[in-house]
N, C-alpha and C positions, 0 to 999 in steps of 0.2 A: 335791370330796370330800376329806375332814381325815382323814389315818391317823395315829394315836398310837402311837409306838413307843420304847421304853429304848434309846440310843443302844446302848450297851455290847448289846444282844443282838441288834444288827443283823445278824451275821455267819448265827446262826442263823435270822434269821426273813426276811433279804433276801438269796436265792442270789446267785452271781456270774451278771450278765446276766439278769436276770430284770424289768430295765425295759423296756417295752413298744417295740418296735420301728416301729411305722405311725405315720405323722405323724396319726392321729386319736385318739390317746392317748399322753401322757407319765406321768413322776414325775419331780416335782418337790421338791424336800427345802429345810427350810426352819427355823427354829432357834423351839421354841416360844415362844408368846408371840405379843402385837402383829402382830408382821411374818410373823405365820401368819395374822392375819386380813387383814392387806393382800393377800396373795399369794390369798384367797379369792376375793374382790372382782376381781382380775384372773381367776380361774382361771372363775368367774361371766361376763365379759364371753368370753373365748376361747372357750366353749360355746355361749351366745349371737350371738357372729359368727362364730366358725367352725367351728362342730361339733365344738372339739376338748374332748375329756376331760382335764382334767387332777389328775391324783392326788397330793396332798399329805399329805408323810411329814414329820414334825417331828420334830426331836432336841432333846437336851439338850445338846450341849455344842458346841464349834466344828471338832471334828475329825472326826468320824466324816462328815460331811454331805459332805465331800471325798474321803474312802475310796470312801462310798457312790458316788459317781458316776464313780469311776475304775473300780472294779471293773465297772460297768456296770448295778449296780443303780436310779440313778437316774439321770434324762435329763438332767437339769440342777438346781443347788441356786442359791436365792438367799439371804445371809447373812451377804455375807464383803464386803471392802471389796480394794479391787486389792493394794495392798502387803500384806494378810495372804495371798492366793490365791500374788501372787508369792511370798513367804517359802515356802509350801509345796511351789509345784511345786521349787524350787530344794533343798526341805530331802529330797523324798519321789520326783524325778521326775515327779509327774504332768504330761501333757498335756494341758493347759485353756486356752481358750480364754474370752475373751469377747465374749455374746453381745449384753450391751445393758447400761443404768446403772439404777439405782433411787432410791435415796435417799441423801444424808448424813446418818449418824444422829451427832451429835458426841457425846464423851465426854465426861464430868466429873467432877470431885473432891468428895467428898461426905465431911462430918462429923458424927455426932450428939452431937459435944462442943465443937465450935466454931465459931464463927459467921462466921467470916475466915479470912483467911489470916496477917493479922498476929498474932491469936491465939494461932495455931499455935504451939505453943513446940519452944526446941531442942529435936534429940534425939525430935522426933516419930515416931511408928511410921508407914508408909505405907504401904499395900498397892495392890501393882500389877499388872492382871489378866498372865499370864505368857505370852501365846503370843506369837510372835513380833514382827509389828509394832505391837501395841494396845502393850506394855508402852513400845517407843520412843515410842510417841504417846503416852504420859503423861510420859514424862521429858523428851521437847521439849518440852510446855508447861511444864513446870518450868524448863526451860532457856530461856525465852523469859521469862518473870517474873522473874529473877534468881537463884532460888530454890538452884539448883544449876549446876554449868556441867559440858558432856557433852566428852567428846574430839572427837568429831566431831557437831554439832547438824543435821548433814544426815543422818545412819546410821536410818533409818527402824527398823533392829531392833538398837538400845542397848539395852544392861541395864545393869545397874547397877555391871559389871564396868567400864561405859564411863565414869562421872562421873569425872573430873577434879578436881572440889572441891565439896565439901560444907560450907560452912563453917556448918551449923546443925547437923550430925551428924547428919542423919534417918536411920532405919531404914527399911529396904524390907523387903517380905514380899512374896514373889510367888506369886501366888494364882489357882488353876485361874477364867476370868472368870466363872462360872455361880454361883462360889460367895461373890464379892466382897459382894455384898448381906448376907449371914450372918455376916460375919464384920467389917462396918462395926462394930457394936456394941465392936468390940474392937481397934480401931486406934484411932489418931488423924484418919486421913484414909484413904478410898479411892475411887480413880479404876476408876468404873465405867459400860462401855458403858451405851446406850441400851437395846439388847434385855434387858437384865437390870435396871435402874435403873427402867424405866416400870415393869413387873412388881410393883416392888417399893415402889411408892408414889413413887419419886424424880421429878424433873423438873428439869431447869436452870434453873429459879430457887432452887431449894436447892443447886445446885453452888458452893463457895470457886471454883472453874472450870473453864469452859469453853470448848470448843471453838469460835472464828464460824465463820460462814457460807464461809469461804473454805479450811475443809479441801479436802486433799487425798484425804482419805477418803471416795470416793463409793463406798455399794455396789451391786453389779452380780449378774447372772443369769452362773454360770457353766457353763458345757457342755464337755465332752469336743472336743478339736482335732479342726477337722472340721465340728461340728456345728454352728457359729454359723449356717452359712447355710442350715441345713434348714427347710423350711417349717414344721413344728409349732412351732418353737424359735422362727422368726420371727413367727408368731402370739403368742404367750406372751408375747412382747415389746412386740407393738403393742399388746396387751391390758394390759400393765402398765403402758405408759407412759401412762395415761389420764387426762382430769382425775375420772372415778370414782376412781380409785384412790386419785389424789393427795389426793381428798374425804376417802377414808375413813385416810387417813394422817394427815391434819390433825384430823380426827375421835381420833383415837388417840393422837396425839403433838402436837397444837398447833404450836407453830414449831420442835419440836425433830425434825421428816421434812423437810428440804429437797430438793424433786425432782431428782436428780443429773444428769435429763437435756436441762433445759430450757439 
């Protein structure tokens, strides 16, 4: 079951604690788009093997889906990749846990004005999604190209406080990631997730670049501390990790769902 909801009016339409308690029913939160129809397809197989219900609430943006499941509104969200979940618990206190791995969905750099990277002229505008670890994820592949060099190319959450030397004078613009897509038209280059970039017609073959196969960015079903080992949560997980799932991933995203658990 798919429930649509306005992130921003979460607070009034999903009490505190109001996710279902019996391991024969969850919620599960999930960032719309694509990877709300993979999480069906698993949420389809858990019914099927194990009588469980499980109820999918989609958001809009990348924060609230972590609110939602601390306050206890949802039993678990999948959406987020490990280094953003840590960024969080570290920025907000939450207690999270994870429960099992899902996909690497990799990033890319995307322009409607230029066809390369050599192209790219100085002094280019750049827009880079802004939450914590996505924006470091686009500035090390920067820093791995030559492109720029970072103070530290290990700091998973650089900003652009951290470049060290710019010698093509690029402009960065950091840009809430939901709304990277909209605002392509008006940069020179922006690096935008999977979850927003398939949406929005893109694919890593129009990426200037990309992320391979060997990110570090696997993302994962996250639960409340605690919770990893409860039987519904551990259903939810064998149900995702399935080759249906991974069918309908490849179905959706071609080679750009790498199953993160295999």
């Amino acid at each position: 079951m798919r429930k649509t909801l306005l992130a921003t009016l979460l607070a009034s339409i999903l009490p505190v604690g109001s996710a279902l308690a019996d391991d024969h029913a969850i919620k599960v939160g999930t960032v719309a788009g694509p990877e709300t129809q993979v999480m069906e397809v698993a949420a389809e197989i858990a019914e099927r093997e194990y009588g469980l219900e499980v109820e999918i609430i989609e958001f809009t943006d990348y924060v609230t889906p972590n609110a939602a499941l601390a306050d206890g509104s949802l039993d678990a969200n999948a959406y987020q990749h490990e280094p953003y979940m840590r960024s969080m618990v570290e920025d907000r206190g939450y207690d999270f846990a994870i429960a099992g791995y899902t996909f690497v969905y990799p990033i890319g750099a995307y322009s409607e004005k230029y066809d390369s990277i050599e192209a790219l002229p100085d002094g280019a505008t750049i827009a880079l999604p802004n939450d914590p670890s996505n924006e470091g994820r686009a500035l090390i592949l920067m820093h791995n190209l030559g492109m720029l060099e970072l103070t530290d190319p290990e700091n998973l959450e650089a900003t652009p406080l951290d470049i060290a030397a710019n010698p093509r004078d690029f402009e960065f613009r950091e840009i809430e990631a939901a709304q990277l897509p909209r605002v392509l038209p008006d940069v020179d280059m922006a690096f935008i997730n999977n979850t927003f970039a398939q949406p929005a017609g893109l694919t890593l073959d129009d990426a200037l670049i990309k992320e391979g196969p060997e990110s570090p960015y696997v993302n994962l079903i996250a639960v409340r501390g605690g919770d990893e080992e409860r039987e519904a949560i551990q259903q939810l997980v064998k149900s995702y990790q399935t080759e249906e799932v991974e069918a309908k991933a490849e179905e959706l995203f071609g080679a750009q769902a790498v199953p993160g658990w295999k």
